[in-house]
N, C-alpha and C positions, 0 to 999 in steps of 0.2 A: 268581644267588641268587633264591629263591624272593620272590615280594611282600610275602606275613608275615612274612615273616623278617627281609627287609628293616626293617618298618615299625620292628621289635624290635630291631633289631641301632641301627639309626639314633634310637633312643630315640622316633621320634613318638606311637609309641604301647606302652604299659609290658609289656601282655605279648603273645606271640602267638597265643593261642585269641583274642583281643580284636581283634587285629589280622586274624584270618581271619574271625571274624563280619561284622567291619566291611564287608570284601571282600563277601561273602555277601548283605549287604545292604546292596549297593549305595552303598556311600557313600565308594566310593575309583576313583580314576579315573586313568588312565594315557594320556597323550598324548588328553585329550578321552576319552577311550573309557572304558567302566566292564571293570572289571579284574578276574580272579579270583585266589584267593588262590596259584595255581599259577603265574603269571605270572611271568615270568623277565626280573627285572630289568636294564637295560641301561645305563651312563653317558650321560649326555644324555637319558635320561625324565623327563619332568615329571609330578610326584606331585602330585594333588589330594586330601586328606583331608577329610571333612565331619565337624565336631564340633559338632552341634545346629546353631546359625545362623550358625556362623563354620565358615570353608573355610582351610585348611592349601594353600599350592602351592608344593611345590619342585621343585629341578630336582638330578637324583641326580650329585653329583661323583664319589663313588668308591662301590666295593663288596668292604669286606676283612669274610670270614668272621665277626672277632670285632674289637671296638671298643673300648676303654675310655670310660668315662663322660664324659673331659675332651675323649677324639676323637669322640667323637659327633657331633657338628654338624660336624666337617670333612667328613662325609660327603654332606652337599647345601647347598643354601645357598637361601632364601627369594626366590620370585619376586612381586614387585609384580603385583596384581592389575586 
C-alpha cells in the first residue's frame, strides 16, 4: 500500500491530499529516510510523522486495504522516542 494511503487508512492523518503534501514536504520519514508519497509500505516500517514541533513514530503492524475507525490503531502501535 502506497504511504498516503497508508497515513489515511491508519487515521494519522485525516485526509490523503494532506497526507501526500506532508510526504512532499518532507516531514514524513520511513526507516530514518525521508519518504515519498509513492512509497510502498511494508509490516515492520517505522513511520515518523512531523506535526509542527511534535514527531509521531510508529511501527506499522498490519496493512488491510480498508479499516474501520475502532480498527484503526490496531494497525501500528507507537514507538517511544
Amino acid at each position: 500500500m502506497r504511504l498516503d494511503k497508508y497515513l489515511k487508512v491508519a487515521r494519522l492523518i485525516k485526509r490523503r491530499t494532506v497526507a501526500n503534501d506532508a510526504c512532499d514536504g518532507d516531514r514524513v520519514l520511513v526507516n530514518g529516510r525521508e519518504a515519498k508519497a509513492s512509497y510502498q509500505v511494508k509490516v515492520g516500517d517505522i513511520i515518523e510523522v512531523a506535526f509542527g514541533a511534535r514527531t509521531l513514530k510508529v511501527r506499522v503492524l498490519s496493512i488491510p486495504e480498508h479499516a474501520a475507525k475502532q480498527d484503526a490503531q490496531l494497525m501500528y502501535e507507537e514507538v517511544a522516542q
